[in-house]
Each structure stands twice: as C-alpha cells, then as structure tokens.
N, C-alpha and C positions, 0 to 999 in steps of 0.2 A: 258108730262107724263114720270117716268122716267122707265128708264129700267133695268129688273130686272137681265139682261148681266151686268152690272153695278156694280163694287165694290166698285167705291168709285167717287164722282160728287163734284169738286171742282168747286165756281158758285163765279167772280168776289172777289174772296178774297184780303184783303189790312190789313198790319199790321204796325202800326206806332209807333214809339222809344219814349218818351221824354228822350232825352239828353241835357236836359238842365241846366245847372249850379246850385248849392245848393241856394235856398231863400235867403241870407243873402247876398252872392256874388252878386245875380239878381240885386238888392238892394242897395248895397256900389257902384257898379261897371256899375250901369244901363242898364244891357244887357236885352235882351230879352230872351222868352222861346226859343228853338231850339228843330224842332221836324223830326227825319231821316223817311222816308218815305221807309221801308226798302224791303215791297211788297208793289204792287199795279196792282189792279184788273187782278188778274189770276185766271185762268180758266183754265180746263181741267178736263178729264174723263178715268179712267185707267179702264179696261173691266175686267172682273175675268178672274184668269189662265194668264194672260198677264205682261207685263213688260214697263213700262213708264219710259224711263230715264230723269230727268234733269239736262243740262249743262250747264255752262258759269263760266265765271272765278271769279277768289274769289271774296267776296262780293257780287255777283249778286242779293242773296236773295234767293238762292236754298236751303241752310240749312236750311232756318228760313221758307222756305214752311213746310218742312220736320217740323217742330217742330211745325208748325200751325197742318199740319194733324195729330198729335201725342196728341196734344194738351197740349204740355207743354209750349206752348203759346195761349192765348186766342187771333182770331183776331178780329183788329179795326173795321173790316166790311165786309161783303161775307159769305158765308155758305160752310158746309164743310157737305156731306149729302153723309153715306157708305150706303152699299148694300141692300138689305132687311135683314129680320131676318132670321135666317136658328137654326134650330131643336129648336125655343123658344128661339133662345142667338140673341144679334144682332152681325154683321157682327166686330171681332175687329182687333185692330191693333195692334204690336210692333213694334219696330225699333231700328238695328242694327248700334251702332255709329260707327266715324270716327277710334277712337284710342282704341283700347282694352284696354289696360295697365291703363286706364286711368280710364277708363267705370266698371272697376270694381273692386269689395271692396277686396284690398291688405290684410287685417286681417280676411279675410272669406276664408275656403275650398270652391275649386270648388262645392263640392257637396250642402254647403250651399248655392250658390249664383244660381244655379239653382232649388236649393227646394223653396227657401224664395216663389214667384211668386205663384210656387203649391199651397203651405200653404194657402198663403193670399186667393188665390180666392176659395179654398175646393177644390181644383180640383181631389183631392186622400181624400179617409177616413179615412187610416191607414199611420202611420207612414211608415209601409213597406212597403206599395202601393205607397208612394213618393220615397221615394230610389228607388224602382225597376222600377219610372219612370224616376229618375235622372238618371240610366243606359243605360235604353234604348234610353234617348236620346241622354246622350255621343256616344252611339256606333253609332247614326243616323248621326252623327256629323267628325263618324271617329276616336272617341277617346276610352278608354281603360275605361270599369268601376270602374276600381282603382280607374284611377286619381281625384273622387270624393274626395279621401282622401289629392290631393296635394293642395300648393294653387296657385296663380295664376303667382307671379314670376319665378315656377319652369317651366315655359311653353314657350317655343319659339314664336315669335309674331304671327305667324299664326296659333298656338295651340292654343292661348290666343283667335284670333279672331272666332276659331269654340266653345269656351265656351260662347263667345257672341251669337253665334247661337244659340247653345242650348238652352241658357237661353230665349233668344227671342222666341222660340215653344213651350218653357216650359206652356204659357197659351194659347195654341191651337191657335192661332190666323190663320185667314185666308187672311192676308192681311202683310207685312212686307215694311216698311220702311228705307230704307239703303242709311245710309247718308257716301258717300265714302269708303266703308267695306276694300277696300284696297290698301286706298292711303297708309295709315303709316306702309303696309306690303314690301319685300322684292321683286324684280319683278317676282324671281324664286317662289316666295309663291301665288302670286297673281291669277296665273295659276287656282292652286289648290282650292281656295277659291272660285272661280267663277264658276267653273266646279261643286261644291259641291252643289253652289246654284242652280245652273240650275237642278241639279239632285232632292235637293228637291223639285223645285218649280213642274217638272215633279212629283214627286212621292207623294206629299202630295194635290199639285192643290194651290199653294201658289199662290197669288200677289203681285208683287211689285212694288214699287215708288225708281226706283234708284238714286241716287244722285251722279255726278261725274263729273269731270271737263277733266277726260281722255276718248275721242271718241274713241279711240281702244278698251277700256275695254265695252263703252258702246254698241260697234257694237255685239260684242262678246253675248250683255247680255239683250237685249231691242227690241221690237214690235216694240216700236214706241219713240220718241226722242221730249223734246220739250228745244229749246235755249232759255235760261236766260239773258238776259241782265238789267242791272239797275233796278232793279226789278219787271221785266215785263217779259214776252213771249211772244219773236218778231217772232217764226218762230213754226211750229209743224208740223210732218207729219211721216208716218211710215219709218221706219230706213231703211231702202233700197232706198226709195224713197228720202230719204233726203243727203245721200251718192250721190247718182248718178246724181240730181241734186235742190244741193243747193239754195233755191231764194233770202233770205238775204246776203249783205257782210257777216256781221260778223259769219254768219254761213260756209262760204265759207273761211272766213279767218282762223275759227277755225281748220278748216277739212285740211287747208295746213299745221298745226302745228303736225299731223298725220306720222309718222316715215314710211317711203317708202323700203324695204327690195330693191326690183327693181331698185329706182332709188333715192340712195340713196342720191345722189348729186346732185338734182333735185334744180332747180332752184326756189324759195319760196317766197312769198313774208310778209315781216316779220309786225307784226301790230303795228302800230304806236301808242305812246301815254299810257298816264294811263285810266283807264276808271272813269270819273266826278265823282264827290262827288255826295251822295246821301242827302248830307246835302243842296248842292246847284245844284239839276239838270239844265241842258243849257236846252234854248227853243226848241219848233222844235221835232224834232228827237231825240232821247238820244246819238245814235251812230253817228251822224255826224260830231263832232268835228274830229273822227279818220277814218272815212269814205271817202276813196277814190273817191267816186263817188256820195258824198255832192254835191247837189243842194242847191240857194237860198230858193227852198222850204223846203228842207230837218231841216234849219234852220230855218225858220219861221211856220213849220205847222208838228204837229205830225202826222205820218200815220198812218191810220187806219190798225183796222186786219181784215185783208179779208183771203178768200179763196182762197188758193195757188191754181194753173194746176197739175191737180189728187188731192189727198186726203189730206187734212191738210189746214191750215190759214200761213201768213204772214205776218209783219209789214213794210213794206216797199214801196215807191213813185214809185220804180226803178224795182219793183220784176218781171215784166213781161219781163224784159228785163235784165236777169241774167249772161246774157254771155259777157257785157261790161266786158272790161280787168278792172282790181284790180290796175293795178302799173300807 
C-alpha cells in the first residue's frame, strides 16, 4: 500500500533509445538495429517536503530519470505513481533545467514567459490577476516587478536562472525537478541560488528531485542521495549517512573528488578510466572494469541491491567490507 507521506514512487523504471542507423543504410550496409539502454530499472521514493538528489557522472542516465518523471519522455517500462490528490488537483510537477539562456524564449518579455503557464492552465481569471501574479512571483524569486517588462538577455545568468523559478511555480506545483540548476551558473552565484531554493522549499513545502554531479552542492541541498551509475542505482541512503560512510567504490571515489578547505593537499585517489558504453555494457558489474577492488566475481555476476548497514540499499559483492584500501 502506498503511502500517503509519499510525493512521488518511482517502481523499476527503464527507458530505451533506438539509435539506430536510417532503413536504407540498415539495408545497403547490413547493420543491425542498435538500441542504448539509457535507464534500467530504477527505483526510488522521494517523501514530501524532502529533497532526493541524483548523482553520477555525465551520461549516467540522471537527466533522462528527470525527463521520465517530467514526462517529456514516455518510459519503456516501470511506473512513475505521484502523491495522492490534494484539494481535487493531483499532485504536479515542474522542472527547473540545466541552462537558463537556453530554456527560455529570447523573443518573449520575462513577464510573458511566466504568464504563458498561468494562462494555459486558468489559473488567474483576469488579465490583472495574472500580472499581479507574474509580480508576486518575481518578487518570490528576488526580482523586481519591472523586470517583467525586460527580456531575458538583459539578465545576468543567475537572474536568468531565478526567472526559471518563477516560471516553474508559476503553476503551483508541489513537486520540482531540477536537473543541475547551477552547473552553467558562476560559483559566486551558485551560493545564492541554492540558498533561495531551500528557502522556498521551506516556505512553500516544495519537493524535489535534484540532479547533480557536484556532492558539495548536493550535501548543501538533499535528505537523502541516490548514485547513478550506467543507468542504474548502485547505492542510496540518507546524505549523512552516505557522507560518513560510503559502501560503494564508486560512491567513495566520487566523494574523494570533493575539494578539502582543510587538507587541501590531501592525498586522492584519482578514478581510472572512462565509464562503458551504454551501447555495449561489460558483464558482471558495470563498475568493475575501473574498480579497484574487481573480483573475478565482480566480472562474471551482477550484484544485487540489497540493504546497506542502517538505512538505504547497495549494489555491490564487496559492500560489507568497505574500508579495503581504493589504491
């Protein structure tokens, strides 16, 4: 039964590519279809009011979770089941992308591009009633109700990235997806941005699904952490608990890539390797080709996910015995 603590219950989700060559190439050239396996069966439960980050490094398959729960991708198989309904609406989503500049429309005033959302769904009756909500959420935002009139070039990248705010509250949503909010910001900005979201997420009872490949940002901003690797989730547990101790390599090798204030010149140990094609995953483990501490099993038999010591799961042969040396 699920639970009504519950915003949002991802249940073995898989989403698959076909990137495979145009029919006529297939054809002249005798290739086969090629199909990228780009998630596979992930799983997790973000609780309302709460913060779920996912990490791993490019390509993992975290952005494309993010655009499964968004649903600007339909997936191949698993289910995607939010909260219950609250006051007659059900439970919705937005999400806040990587690059501002990018995400939104150059030839639109800011104030169009957070009315358009209002509009579409009625959310205001009156024309007035939208503007004076396009204000109010600049000013939620931190921004000035003028700048409804400017457009989006005239904005600094991290002024640019609170009009993605806006516009993402703009349809009440109680749930937000933020697929790296501020990698393509400045690091003096990034501050700011993070700090604004925690404020809302306090002040409104938001949820989110964070997406980021920087552990610093995520320590800052997240309950609970789940690592991405080759499109799976090999490790999950509450961010504290996953901090202090790691059971995965590759979650232990992520968390040494972590900038030490202390010690700064701290001895590191650096990860070997690119991570496999997702075109042609190795048997076995996914991470064992760069995996220090590769057994012959490690290559011949995928680990299961089990239940880490205290709260969270694992994928690993090796997890109970986490303090073998890396190098």
């Amino acid at each position: 039964m699920r639970s009504r603590d519950n915003a949002i219950e991802v249940d073995q989700l898989s989403r698959v590519f076909d990137v495979s060559a145009p029919w006529l190439n297939r054809v002249l050239e005798r290739k086969p279809r090629r199909y990228l396996q780009a998630v596979q069966d992930v799983s997790f439960i973000v609780r309302k009011g709460t913060c779920l980050a996912l990490v791993g490094e490019s390509g993992c398959g975290k952005s494309t979770v993010a655009r499964l729960v968004t649903e600007l991708y339909a997936p191949s198989e698993g289910a995607i089941v939010f909260g219950p309904v609250a006051n007659g609406k059900p439970l919705s989503a937005q999400m806040i992308f990587q690059d501002p500049q990018s995400s939104l429309n150059p030839r639109w005033r800011v104030g169009e591009i957070i009315a358009e959302p209002i509009r579409e769904l009625k959310l205001r009756d009156t024309e007035a009633g939208i503007t004076g909500r396009v204000a109010d959420l600049l000013g939620t935002v931190g921004l000035s109700p003028d700048d409804a009139a400017r457009f989006p070039h005239e904005f600094s990248g991290g002024q640019r990235q609170r009009i993605s705010i806006a516009r993402a509250l703009a349809t009440e949503p109680e749930f937000l997806v933020c697929d790296e909010p501020t990698s393509a910001l400045d690091v003096s900005v990034q501050a700011q941005i993070l700090n604004l979201m925690r404020d809302l997420q306090d002040r409104l009872g938001l949820t989110f699904l964070f997406i980021s490949h920087n552990l610093a940002v995520v320590r800052h901003m997240a309950d609970g952490i789940a690592v991405m690797y080759l499109g799976r989730i090999i490790e999950e547990a509450a961010t504290e608990d996953l901090f202090a101790d790691p059971r995965h390599p590759y979650t232990r090798l992520l968390l040494e890539t972590i900038p030490d204030v202390v010690k700064p010149n701290r001895a590191r140990k650096v990860m070997g390797g690119a991570p496999p094609s997702p075109l042609a995953p190795p048997p076995g483990g996914a991470f064992h080709r760069r995996c220090p501490l590769a057994q012959d099993i490690c290559r011949r038999q995928a680990p299961a996910y089990t239940p880490r010591s205290g709260a969270g799961k694992v994928a690993c042969h090796f997890a109970d015995n986490p303090h073998r040396s890396l190098s």
